[in-house]
Structures are given as C-alpha cells and as structure tokens.
SEVEXDREN-485470 format. One record per residue (C-alpha): x, y, z; residue in one letter. Coordinates in pm, whole numbers, plus 50000, padded with zeros to 5 digits. Layout:
N
XYZa/...
***
This chain:
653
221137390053653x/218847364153481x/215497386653579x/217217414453476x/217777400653116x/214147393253040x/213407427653229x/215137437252908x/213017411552706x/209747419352782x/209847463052818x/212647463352543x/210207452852247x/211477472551980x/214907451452025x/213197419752003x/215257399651750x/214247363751761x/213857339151536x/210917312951509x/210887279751373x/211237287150952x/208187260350929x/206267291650930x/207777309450623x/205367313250414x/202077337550270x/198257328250326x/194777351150290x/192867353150667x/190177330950644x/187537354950859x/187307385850970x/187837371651332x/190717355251238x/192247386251116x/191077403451457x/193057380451660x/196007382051474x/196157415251499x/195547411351861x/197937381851886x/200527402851770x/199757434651957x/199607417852300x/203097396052234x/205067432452141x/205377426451808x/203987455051669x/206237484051599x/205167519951707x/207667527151405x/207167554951171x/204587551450833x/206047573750556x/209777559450523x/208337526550538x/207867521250143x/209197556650043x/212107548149935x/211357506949873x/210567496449524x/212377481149213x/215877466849103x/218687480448890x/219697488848528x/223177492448398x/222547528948271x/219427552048251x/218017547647918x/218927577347680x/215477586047541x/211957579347557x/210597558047321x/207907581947185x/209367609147112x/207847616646794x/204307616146944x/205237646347142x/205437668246853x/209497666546922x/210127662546551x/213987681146598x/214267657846975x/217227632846923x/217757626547295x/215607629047596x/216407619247948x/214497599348195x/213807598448555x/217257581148750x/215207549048810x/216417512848870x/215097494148585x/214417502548264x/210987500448159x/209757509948516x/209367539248572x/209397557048888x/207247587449056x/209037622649043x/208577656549102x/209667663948775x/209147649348422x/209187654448041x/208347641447710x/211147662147461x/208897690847425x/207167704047729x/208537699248144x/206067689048439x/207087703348741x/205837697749094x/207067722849311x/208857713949579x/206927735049835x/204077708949826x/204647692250162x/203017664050355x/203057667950788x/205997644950914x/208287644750641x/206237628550352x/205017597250209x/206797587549887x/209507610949974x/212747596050060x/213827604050406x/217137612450513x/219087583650727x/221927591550994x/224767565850887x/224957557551219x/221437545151311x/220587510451249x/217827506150968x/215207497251178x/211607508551264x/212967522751545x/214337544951324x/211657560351114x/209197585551166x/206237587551326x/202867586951107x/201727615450963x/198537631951190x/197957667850950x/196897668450622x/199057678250385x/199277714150240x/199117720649888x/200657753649845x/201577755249505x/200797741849134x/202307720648881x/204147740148615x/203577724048263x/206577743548087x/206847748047710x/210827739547690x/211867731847370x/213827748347188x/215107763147466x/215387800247333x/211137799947321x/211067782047724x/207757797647867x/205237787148149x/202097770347913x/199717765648205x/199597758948633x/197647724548739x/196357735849048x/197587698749244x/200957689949317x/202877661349441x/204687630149238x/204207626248903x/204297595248649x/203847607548236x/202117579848055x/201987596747696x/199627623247688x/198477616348037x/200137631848320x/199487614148682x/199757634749010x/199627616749314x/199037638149673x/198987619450027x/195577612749966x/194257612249559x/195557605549234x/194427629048937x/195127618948596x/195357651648333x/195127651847953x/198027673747833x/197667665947452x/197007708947513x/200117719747754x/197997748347774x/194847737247861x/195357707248090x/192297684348133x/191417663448431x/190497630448287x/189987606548588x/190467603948955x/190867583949294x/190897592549647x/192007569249900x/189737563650238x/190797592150456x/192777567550660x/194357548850343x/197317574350139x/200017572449831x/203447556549916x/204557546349569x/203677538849222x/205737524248903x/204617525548518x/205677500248328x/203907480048032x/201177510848016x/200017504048352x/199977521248712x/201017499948977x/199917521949260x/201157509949609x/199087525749912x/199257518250304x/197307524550639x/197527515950943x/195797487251088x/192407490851221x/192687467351514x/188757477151631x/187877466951285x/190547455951087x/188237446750792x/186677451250529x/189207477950462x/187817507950267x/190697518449987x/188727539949716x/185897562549823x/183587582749646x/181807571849295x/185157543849235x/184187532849571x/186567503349655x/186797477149994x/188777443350031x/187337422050216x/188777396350512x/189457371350303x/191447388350018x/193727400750263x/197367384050268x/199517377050585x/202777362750672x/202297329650857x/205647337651056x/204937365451350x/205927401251204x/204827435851312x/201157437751145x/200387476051208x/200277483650840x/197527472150574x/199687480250251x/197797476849902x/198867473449563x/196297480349251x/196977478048900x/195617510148709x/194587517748341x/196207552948313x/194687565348046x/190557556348208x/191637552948555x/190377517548606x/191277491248862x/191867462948708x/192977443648972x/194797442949363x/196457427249590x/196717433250030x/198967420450293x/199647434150633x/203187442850681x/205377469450897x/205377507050808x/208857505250898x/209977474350812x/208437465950487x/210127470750171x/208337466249846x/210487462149513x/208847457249177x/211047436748865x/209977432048520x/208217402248621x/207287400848974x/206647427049292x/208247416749554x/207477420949939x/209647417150239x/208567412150640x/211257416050891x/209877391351167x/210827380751518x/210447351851704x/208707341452054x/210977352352286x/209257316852497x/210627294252165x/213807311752178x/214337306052524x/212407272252613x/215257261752296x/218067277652480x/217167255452778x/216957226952601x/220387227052467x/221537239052790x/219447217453026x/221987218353343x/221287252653394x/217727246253550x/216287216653697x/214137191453507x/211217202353665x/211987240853533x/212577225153225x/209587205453164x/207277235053324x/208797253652991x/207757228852769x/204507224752849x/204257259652873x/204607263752513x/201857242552446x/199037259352637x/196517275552441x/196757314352569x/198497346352455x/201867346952398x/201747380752625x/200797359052928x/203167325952875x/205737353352878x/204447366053196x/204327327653292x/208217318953187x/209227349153417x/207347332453745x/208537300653659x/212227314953666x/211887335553959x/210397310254185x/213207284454077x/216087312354150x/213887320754507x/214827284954628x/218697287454573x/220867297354761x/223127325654704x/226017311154627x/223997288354387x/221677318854234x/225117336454145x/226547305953961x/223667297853766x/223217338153671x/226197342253555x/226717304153362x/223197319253180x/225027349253097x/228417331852914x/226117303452787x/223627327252639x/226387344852492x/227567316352325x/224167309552224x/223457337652047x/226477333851831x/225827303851755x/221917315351655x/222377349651559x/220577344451247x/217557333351372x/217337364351600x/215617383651310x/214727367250954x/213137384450640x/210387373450527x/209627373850109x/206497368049886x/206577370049516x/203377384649373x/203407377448968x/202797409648794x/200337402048563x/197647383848783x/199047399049141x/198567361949239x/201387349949476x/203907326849317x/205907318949570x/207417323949953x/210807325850153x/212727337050412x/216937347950467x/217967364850796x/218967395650870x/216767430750734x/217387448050404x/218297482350363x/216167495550127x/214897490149732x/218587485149634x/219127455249831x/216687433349608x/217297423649265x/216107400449006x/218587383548736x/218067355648536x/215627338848703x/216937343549031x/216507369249359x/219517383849520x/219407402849861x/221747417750096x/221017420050448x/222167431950791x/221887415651117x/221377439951424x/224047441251674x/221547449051967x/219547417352023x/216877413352299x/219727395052578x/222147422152510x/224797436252236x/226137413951984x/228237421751665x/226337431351356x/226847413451033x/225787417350689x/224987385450390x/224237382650096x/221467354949916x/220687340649569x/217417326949583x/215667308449294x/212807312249124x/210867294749401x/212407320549682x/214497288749750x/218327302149896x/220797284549668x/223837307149742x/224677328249982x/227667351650188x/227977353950507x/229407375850789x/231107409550581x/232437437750773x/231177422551089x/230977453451382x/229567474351040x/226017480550826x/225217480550461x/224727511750369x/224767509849981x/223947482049775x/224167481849405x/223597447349156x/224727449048789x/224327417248633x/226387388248740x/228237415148988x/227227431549361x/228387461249490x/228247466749849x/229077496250088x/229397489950478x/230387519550725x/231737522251096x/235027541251107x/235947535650689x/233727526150394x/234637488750269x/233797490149916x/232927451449829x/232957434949465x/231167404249474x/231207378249207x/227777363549162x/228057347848816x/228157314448978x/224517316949156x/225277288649376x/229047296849500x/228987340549537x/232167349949681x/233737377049739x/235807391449478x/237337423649613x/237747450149886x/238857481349907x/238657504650239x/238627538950255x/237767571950453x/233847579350470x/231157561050299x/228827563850046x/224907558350054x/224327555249697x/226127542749422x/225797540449027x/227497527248742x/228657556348513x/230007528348299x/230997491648226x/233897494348445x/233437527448681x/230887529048961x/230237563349103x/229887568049500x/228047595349615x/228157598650020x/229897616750305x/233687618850468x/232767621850846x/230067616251022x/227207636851022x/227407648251413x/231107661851324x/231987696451229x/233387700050889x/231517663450689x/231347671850325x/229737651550067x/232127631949887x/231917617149576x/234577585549461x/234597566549120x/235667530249118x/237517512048877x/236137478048889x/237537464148557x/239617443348767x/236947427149025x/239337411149219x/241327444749262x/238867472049272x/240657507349312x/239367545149387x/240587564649088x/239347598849181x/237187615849408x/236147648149443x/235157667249803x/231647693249736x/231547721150004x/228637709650110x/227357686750405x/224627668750233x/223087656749892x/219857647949809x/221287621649606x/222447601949950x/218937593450014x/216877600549656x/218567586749336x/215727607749128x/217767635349210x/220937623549017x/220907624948646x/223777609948421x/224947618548085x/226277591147890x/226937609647559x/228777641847727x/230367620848020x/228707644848277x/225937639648569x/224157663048758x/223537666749190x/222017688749431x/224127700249702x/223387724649948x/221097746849738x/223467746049434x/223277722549136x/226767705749065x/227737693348719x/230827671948688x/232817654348375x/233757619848444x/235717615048098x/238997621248259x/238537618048602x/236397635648826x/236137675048701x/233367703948820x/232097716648495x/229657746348618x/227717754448932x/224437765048939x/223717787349209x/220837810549349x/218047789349217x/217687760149488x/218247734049217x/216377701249270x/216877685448945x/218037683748571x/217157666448225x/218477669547904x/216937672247573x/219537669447286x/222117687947380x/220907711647667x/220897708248048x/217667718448236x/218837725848548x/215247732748772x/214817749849086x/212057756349345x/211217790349100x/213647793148855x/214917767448525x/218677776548372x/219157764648064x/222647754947962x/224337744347641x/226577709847727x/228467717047458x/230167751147566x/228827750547935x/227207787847878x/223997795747996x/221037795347676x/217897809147844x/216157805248196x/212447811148322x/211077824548666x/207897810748759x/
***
C-alpha cells in the first residue's frame, strides 16, 4: 500500500500538490546564466514542470473590476463625432484599462477584426472555453501552439456614423486584437504588433512595428494612461535559457540572465512571460520586466497601480513527507527516520533523493513481517489521511509579486493557498489585494475534498483577512469584486451564489447564500443592487443544457434572492468564457450576447425581457453610439434603433 502511494507520487506529477516551507515566498532576478540553467533543470528533473497548455495560460488573465462600463470615450470630439453624445467601450474590468478586442470604435468609424483570423490550437489572447467540470489546472489547458497562424482575412475600418451613410472606408490587410489609442489603431497577431494611423479611415497608414522572436508571441496587452502594456510569453529554452531574444529585426530586443525574475518557492518554470511598456503612438519600449512562470498556471492581472503576477507552486514531495514522519514518528523506526532527515540535507537533485526516500522505505517494509508490513500500511494510510486535512493548504500555495506600474520594479511578494481561477479572482481596493482561490480535491496521496477561500492582503502582499473552506466538495467558477462586496459562484450539482462582506478588510465574512439549479461562469453588475449571471442549467455532457441567464437582487447582502432568469435556446455563450463579448446599456436598461450564432438583446428594467434577435449574421459583438445598436457579425453589421427596436441600415462586407 505505502509503495503504491508514492508509485502515485513520483509518475503522477501533474497531481503534485505540496506545499514547501513559506520561507521561500518571495521574487529575486537569477544571478547567472548558469544559475538560471539549473533551475530550470532543478525543476525539470523534480516533475515540476507542467507539460500544460501555452495559449489559455494568460488569455484570459489580466485586470480587476469596475462597477459599470464607462458610457463614452473621453475624446469624442477629436473623432470628428461632433453629433456623438454616447459611445460604448470594450466590456473590460477597470475603467481606464482598456482591454484587446476584435472590435473597436471611436463614435465615428468601427475597427473590425474578423473573426476568421485564427491561430493553430485554439489561440493566444483568445479566451478558451472551460468544461465546468474540470478542475482549473494546467492539466487542463491546451497544448502549445506548433503552426503558424493563418491570416485569412482583413480588418474592416467601417465608416458608421450616422448610421443611414454606414459604408466599408478601407481593408488593413492584418488581423487579430485590437487596442485604439486615438488616431492610432494597434493590431496584435501571434507573432507582431502593427500600429496604423487612421486620422484617414480611408487610407490607413502603418506607422510602427514589432515582431516577437519566432519562439516569443502576443498573449495580452492593456492601454491605460496612453501606454501599451504588452504582455508576451515563450517557452523556456532549457538548452539555453538566456539571453532571451524578445524583439527581432531593426527594434532588436534581448534580456539578459540577470534581468530575468523568478519565484524563490519551486513552481513550474516552462514559460519565460514578458511584460514591456510601449509608446503607442512611436512604438517605443520604454521599459520591461521578465519572470518565468507556468503557461498554465500563471495569471497576470493589471490595476490602476500595479500588475500583478501569480505562481501556483508545489512543494518537495521529500519535505512533505520527511514532515509527515516527523509528526508521526511511530510509524517507522528511528533509524528510517533519521535516514530521512539527513536525506534532505544532501546536496543532489531532488529527482534522485526522491528515488532515495523510496529505497529507504522499501528496504524498511522488506524486513517486517507480514503481519507487521500490513499494520504499518494501513496506520500510513488513516494517518496520512488525517494529515492531509490537517495540511491541505500547504498542498498547493499561490505565489504573488507586485510589479509597480510606472517603473515595472517589484514592490512587493506573497503567497495564499489554493489556485485562482482566472483575471476575476484578483482585485485591488483601497490599498489592499483580494483573491479567491480553490484548493484541488486530487492531491498527490489520493482524493481529498476541494475547498475554495478568500484573502485580503495589504499593500505589502501581507494576508490580513481571509475565508476559509466555502462550498467544500465544489470550485469557483465565477468571481466578481465590487467595492467593499465579493461575489462568488461555486458549482457541483447547484450554483451557490455567495455575498461576501469585505468592508471590514480584516474580518470578511460571509454575508449571504443562495443555491440554485446550474451555474454561472461570469457575472456583472447591471446595477447598484442587481448582478447579472450569465452561465448554463446542466452540465455540458447532458442532452438538453441551455445557457441561462439569472439577475440577483443583492440590495439585501445578507439575503440575496434570484429575481428573474431567463433560459436562451442555446447551449453555449461566448460570454461564459469572454466578457468582451457582453455589452451593457445603462441608459436603455438593455445588454447584448452571442448565443449560438444569434445575437440576443434583453431589457433588464422590469425583469428579464428578449427585446430582438438577431439572426443569420453570426453575431460576435455590439456597441452603441447614441442611440443605435451595432450588432456585428463575421460579414454582416445590423443596425438597430434602441429606441423602437427596428432595424436602421446594415452592411455586407
């Protein structure tokens, strides 16, 4: 029984969740380049690296949370939008940061990246769809993309306002995400970024741009204070990890050894992930940061004030072990014991004092008897047991670094256990970090019970309040902060919908529940007191799941109630996994999701009601300007009036 568990532990690495001592939280720069090399080594040879997929890693893993989506741009008038009251922005989590889409505007003209632009393997900066009942792990994710992408269509800059003159101005010939800085329109592919004067719509000019080392591509990028923060990733070169080529060609760029950032506790280093502040309007680097992290465990979220990282990490399965026999010392004999202890101090590979542990053990069980070898297998298995319940949160621990904004110096380090979700579990308020975080069920001695927390951490990344244990047996699977409040989604059989109090940053608790059928994967406030879920009722492997969509009263925390929901027929929503694809209307109480191929609109003003359908166009997504709808499709844009709901013009392109 006992060499059968670490059979599991040392083939099953994936489902290593162990927890080393937290005196090695922290963030430092490798020294050497053969320092760097034997980290990378280090952690190859112990299992630690993840054969996890590259493109979900950060693709859906960046920035916080606003109330609302602001209503307008704040530059309208240097669009030539004179008669422009109201403009829409990209669904985004914080206002002021804006976020990389396949579709933008500035009141007057539309940018749209078609959708058939595709990258091999599902996509970098393209939020990938996740089965609600997979654990978020790297496990999970894709495997790195091996094709180059194929660009098989243009950008449409569209001339759409008013919307009775809507015409096709001009066709970039590059496609991918965008980011609209003024007059300067970004598009970022898998493996360049060109910048475009439109101050013409009709004569598009490229201006400046970069192309990342062929083994180096685009993951994400956020505008905010008129700069780029462009976020790229590779794998790890473990031949020669260093320097590490970024920009190539006449902006040639490398980082050497020495400017590149680890966590000091053991994490899966296959990923070199970059982040380098751009002028957008000359294209300049003004400055960067590296760390190594995991392409699927990494998540990268950006505030007003700081970008933060986060490092799932595991322990030493020999430190979680030689610790279980030292609380449990009359399982083994001294001299098994004391052959651990020293073990941990020799100066080799963690790879071969695991090989070590398991002759250590097997020669002590060879000289019992049977009787004996049968009690002490299965006291290991009940005391284990108990051990891991009483440890379970040092099975797998999150790592965080704060990088300031402004200098991309690092301001600060810390650590909470369990794994977050995705760019919604981080948040910054007030001076302080919260994050919400699940714990794995499967560990590397067996199945536990999964359990999901919640942490305020200060300024320093210190934790100065936390929750612990919700919907044990269940995962997070939406997470949304507003302010001094949480709102948190877990899903086996029913979706708990949690209100947590966090006005008190050092005493959260947990204000309300409210269980009911399905759950949903992505939730926003539609107002003060009403929080939209957007999700499923089934699960995905059962015939008949629609998407589901549930408002919340939450104007009592303590008592939060479902007021109205509405069933789409329809099995899935981009919205589930992409919130760019969601677009609210404050002023006409309305917002706007792809389903299927159609493009739902729905009033919210008195409870949940379908206002029109869009059909026959594969919508993707909508904007407003003033008080028209753009509903936009892989070919075609429909044009409706919100105030009557009747359609005003359309264009085929």
């Amino acid at each position: 029984m006992i060499l059968g568990v670490f059979g599991v532990l040392f083939l099953n690495k994936q489902g290593a969740n162990l927890f080393t001592s937290p005196s090695t939280a922290g963030f430092e720069k490798f020294s050497s380049e053969s320092q760097l090399r034997d980290y990378l080594t280090e952690a190859q040879s112990a299992g630690l690296t993840s054969l996890g997929g590259f493109s979900a890693g950060l693709s859906r893993d960046m920035v916080g949370m606003p109330l609302s989506a602001p209503s307008a741009f704040s530059s309208l008038e240097s669009t030539g939008a004179n008669n422009v009251k109201r403009v829409s922005e990209t669904n985004v989590q914080v206002i002021g940061l804006d976020e990389p889409d396949i579709v933008k505007t500035d009141g007057k003209n539309i940018f749209f990246s078609s959708e058939n632009y595709y990258l091999a393997g599902g996509g970098v900066g393209r939020p990938m769809p996740v089965e609600p009942f997979i654990m978020e792990d790297s496990s999970a994710r894709i495997a790195p993309d091996i094709y180059p992408p194929q660009n098989l269509s243009t950008t449409k800059v569209i001339n759409a306002f008013p919307p009775e003159s809507i015409a096709l101005s001009s066709k970039i010939d590059t496609t991918g995400d965008l980011l609209l800085s003024e007059n300067v329109l970004m598009v970022m592919t898998y493996n360049k970024v060109t910048a475009f004067d439109v101050a013409n719509p009709a004569s598009p000019k490229e201006i400046w741009s970069h192309e990342f080392d062929e083994n180096f591509s685009y993951a994400t990028a956020r505008l905010t204070g008129g700069k780029v923060y462009l976020v790229t990733s590779r794998y790890a070169d473990y031949s020669l990890p260093c320097p590490v080529p970024l920009l190539k060609g006449v902006n040639a760029m490398t980082i050497p050894c020495t400017d590149i950032y680890r966590p000091m506790r053991p994490i899966s280093s296959n990923t070199v992930y970059s982040v380098v502040k751009l002028d957008p309007k000359s294209g300049s680097v003004e400055d960067s940061v590296t760390f190594l992290g995991d392409a699927g465990g990494s998540v990268i979220y950006m505030s007003p004030n700081a970008i933060y990282a986060s490092f799932v990490s595991y322990p030493s399965p020999l430190e979680f072990l030689a610790n279980f026999l030292a609380e449990n010392r009359d399982l083994f004999s001294d001299e098994v014991a004391n052959k651990v202890e020293n073990l941990r101090a020799i100066d080799i590979s963690n790879e071969s004092k695991i090989n070590e542990l398991g002759i250590i053990i097997q020669k002590h069980l060879s000289g019992l008897t049977n009787d004996e070898r049968a009690r002490v297998e299965s006291e290991f298995t009940n005391k284990m047991s108990d051990y891991i319940k009483s440890h379970g949160r040092e099975l797998q621990v999150t790592s965080l670094v704060k990088i300031d904004k402004n200098s991309l110096d690092v301001s600060a380090t810390g650590e909470v256990p369990g794994s977050p979700l995705n760019q919604f579990s981080l948040d910054e308020w007030s001076g302080n970090l919260r994050v919400t975080t699940t714990l794995s069920a499967s560990t590397m001695f067996g199945q536990g019970e999964s359990a999901n927390d919640l942490y305020v951490l200060d300024a320093n990344l210190r934790v100065i309040g936390q929750i612990q244990g919700l919907a044990l047996g269940e995962r997070i699977y939406s997470a949304r902060f507003i302010e001094d409040k949480a709102y948190l989604v877990t899903f086996k059989q029913i979706d708990p919908f949690f209100v947590i109090d966090l006005s008190n940053p050092s005493s959260p608790r947990v204000a309300g529940e409210l269980k009911i059928p399905g759950f949903s994967s992505y939730l926003h406030p539609l107002s003060e007191n009403r929080i939209l879920g957007v999700g499923q009722e089934g699960l995905p492997a059962q015939a008949g799941s629609q998407s589901k969509l549930s408002v919340f009263d939450v104007s009592n925390p303590d008592n939060p109630v479902e007021v109205d929901k509405y069933m789409l027929n329809e099995y899935y929503s981009e919205v589930q996994n992409n919130h760019h694809a969601f677009l609210a209307d404050p002023d006409h109480g309305v917002f706007f999701m792809p389903a299927g191929a159609n493009g739902y609109i729905l009033s919210w003003t008195n409870g949940l009601t379908l206002e029109r359908v869009v059909t026959g166009i594969s919508a993707r997504r909508a904007l407003y300007i003033n008080d028209f709808l753009y509903v936009v499709g892989d070919s075609k844009i429909v044009v409706l009036n919100e105030l009557t709901w009747e359609e005003t013009s359309s264009l085929e392109f």
